[in-house]
C-alpha positions in Angstrom: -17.7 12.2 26.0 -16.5 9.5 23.6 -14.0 6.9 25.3 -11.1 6.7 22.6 -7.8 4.8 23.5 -4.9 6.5 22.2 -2.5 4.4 20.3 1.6 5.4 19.7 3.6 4.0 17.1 7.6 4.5 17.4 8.2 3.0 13.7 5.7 2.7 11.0 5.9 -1.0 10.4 4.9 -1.5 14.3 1.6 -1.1 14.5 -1.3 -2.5 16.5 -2.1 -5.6 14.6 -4.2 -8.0 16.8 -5.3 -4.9 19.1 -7.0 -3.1 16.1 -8.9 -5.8 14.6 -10.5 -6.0 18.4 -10.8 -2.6 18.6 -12.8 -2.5 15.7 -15.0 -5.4 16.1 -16.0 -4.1 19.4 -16.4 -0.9 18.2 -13.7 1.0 20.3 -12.9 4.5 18.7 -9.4 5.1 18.3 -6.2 7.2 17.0 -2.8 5.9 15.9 -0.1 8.7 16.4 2.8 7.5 14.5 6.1 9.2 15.8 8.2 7.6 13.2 6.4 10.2 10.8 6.9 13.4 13.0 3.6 13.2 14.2 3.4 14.7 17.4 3.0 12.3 21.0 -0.4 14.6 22.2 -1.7 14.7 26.4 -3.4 11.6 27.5 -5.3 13.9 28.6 -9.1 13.0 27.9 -8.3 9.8 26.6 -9.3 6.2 27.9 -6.3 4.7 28.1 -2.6 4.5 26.2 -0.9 2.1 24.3 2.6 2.3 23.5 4.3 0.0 21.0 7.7 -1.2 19.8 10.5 0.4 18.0 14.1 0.5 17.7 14.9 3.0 20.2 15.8 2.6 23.5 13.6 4.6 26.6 17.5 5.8 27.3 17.9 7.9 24.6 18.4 11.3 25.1 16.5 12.7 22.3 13.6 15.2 21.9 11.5 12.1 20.4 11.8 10.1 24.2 12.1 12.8 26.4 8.5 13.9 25.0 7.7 10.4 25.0 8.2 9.7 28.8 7.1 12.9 29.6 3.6 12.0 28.1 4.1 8.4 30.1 4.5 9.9 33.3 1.7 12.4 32.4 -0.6 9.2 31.9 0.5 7.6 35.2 -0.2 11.0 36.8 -3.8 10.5 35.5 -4.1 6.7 36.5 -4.3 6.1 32.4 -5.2 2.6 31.7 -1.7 1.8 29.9 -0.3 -1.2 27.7 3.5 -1.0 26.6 4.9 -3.9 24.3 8.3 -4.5 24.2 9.4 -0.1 23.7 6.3 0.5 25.3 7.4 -1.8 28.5 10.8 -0.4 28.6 9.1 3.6 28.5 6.7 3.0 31.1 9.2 1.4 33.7 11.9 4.5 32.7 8.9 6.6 33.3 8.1 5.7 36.7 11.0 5.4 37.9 12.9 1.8 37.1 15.9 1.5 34.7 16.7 0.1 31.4 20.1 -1.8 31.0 21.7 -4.6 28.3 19.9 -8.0 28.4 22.4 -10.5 28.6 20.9 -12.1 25.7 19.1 -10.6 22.2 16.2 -12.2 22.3 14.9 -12.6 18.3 12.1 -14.8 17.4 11.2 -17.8 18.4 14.1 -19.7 20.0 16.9 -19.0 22.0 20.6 -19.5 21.7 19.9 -22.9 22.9 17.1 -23.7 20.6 14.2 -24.0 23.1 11.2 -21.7 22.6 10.7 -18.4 24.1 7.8 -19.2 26.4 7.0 -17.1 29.6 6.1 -18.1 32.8 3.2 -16.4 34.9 4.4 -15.3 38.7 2.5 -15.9 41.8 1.4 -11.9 40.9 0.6 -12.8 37.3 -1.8 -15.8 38.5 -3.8 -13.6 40.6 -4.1 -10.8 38.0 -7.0 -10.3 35.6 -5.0 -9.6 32.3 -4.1 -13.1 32.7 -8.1 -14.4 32.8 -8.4 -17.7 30.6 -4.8 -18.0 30.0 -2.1 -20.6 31.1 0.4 -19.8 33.7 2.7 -20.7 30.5 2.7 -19.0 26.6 5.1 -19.0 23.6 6.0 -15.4 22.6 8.0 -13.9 19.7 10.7 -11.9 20.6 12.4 -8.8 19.3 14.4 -6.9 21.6 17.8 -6.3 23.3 17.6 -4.3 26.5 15.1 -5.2 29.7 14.2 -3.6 32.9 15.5 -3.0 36.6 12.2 -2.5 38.9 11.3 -0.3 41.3 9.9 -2.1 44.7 6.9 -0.7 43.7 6.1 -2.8 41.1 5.1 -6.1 39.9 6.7 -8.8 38.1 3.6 -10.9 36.7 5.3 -12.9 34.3 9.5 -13.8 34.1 11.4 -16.0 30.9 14.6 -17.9 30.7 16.6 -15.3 28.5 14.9 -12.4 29.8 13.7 -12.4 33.8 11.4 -9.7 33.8 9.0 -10.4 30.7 5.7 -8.7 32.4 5.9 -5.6 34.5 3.0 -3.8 36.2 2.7 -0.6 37.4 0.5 1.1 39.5 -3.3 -0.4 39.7 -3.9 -0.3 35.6 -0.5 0.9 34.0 1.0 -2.8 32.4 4.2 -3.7 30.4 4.8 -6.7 28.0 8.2 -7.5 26.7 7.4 -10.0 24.5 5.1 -9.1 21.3 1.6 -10.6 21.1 0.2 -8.2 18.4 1.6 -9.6 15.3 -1.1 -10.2 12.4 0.9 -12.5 9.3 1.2 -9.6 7.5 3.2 -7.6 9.8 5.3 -10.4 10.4 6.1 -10.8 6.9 6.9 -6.9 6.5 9.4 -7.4 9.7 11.2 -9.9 8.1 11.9 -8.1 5.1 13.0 -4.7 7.3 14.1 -5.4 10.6 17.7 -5.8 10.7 18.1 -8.5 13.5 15.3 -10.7 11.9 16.8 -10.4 8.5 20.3 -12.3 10.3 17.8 -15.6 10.7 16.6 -17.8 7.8 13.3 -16.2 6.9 11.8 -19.7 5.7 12.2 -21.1 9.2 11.1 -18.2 10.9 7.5 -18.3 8.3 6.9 -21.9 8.7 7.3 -21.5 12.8 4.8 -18.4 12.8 2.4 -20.7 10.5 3.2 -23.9 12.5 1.3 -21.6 16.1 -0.5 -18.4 14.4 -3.5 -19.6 15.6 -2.3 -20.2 19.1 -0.3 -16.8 19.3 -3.8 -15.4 17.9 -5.6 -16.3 20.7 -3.1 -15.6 23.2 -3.2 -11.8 21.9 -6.6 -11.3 21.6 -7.0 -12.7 24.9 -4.6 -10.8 26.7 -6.1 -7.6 24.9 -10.1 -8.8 25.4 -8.8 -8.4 29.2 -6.9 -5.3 29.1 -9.9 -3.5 27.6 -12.3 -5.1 30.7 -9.2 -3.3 32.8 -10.1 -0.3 31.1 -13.4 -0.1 31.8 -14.7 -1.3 27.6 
């Protein structure tokens, strides 16, 4: 049987960026299910593994749209899916095994935080040892878009923590892994969030192009890393 990763978008202009241009240079078959559109969240059932991506609402809601959403989450746990969440897709998979999602004490947004230094995070003793991290630095920059973060469960991980925001990469299980920061962006998806994402829209859009250009091809290799080790996690 085909190996095909399943891929779910919560809004349209969130897509996989990065991850699809690996996908298809390595030849990995895939499907984008875009909730945002009605399309239905299907079983992980028979797929290789799940990714989950960001969006505006919170793994608290109470609507049909999440409850499906971590019902198919748990549902992949169940089936020890190989799982990536970014940012929603974190926030999902800890609600979904049992953790909590709560307020941040700061919106993180961008590049920089309220005190002007940039969002970097910080590998854990946990996050040293484990192979998503292969060929990276115990320390990154990350863009940021997000306002709520996650309470674990002493069953899980915390590979990877940031000033603003403690618990910035979550694992779960042996293979199920959550990442609050976004390492997907391509330039043209950045330049369509800063046209349509409120919170983004409240910076000076100028800056926020000329600090992407300044480290694209840093962040670039960062994501495709991170990814390129994911997929060995998943058995590609």
């Amino acid at each position: 049987m085909e190996k095909k990763i399943l891929i779910i978008k919560n809004i349209t202009r969130e897509g996989p960026g990065v991850i699809e241009h690996l996908l298809r240079e390595q030849d990995i078959p895939y499907t984008i299910v875009d909730l945002d559109k009605g399309q239905a969240f299907p079983s992980p059932k028979g797929y290789a593994a799940l990714i989950v991506l960001g969006g505006p609402d919170s793994a608290n809601d109470t609507t049909e749209k999440m409850k499906i959403e971590l019902k198919r989450i748990k549902e992949a746990f169940s089936l020890n899916l190989p799982y990536i969440g970014i940012c929603l897709g974190l926030q999902t998979l800890v609600k979904a095994a049992g953790g909590k999602v709560v307020k941040n004490p700061t919106k993180e947004i961008g590049f920089r935080g309220p005190d002007g230094t940039q969002f970097t995070v910080s590998l854990t003793d946990d996050g040293k040892k484990d192979e998503l991290f292969n060929e990276l630095s115990d320390n990154f920059r990350v863009f940021q878009l997000h306002g709520e973060t996650v309470e674990l469960t002493k069953n899980m991980k915390l590979l990877a923590q940031g000033k603003f925001c403690q618990n910035q990469v979550v694992k779960v299980g042996s293979n199920a892994y959550g990442i609050q920061c976004h390492f997907e962006l391509t330039p043209e998806m950045f330049n369509r969030w800063l046209e349509e994402d409120a919170d983004l829209r409240q910076l000076k859009k100028a800056e926020l192009q000329k600090e992407f250009l300044a480290f694209k091809n840093e962040y670039t290799e960062t994501g495709r890393t991170l990814f390129k080790n994911f997929l060995k996690i998943a058995g590609f």
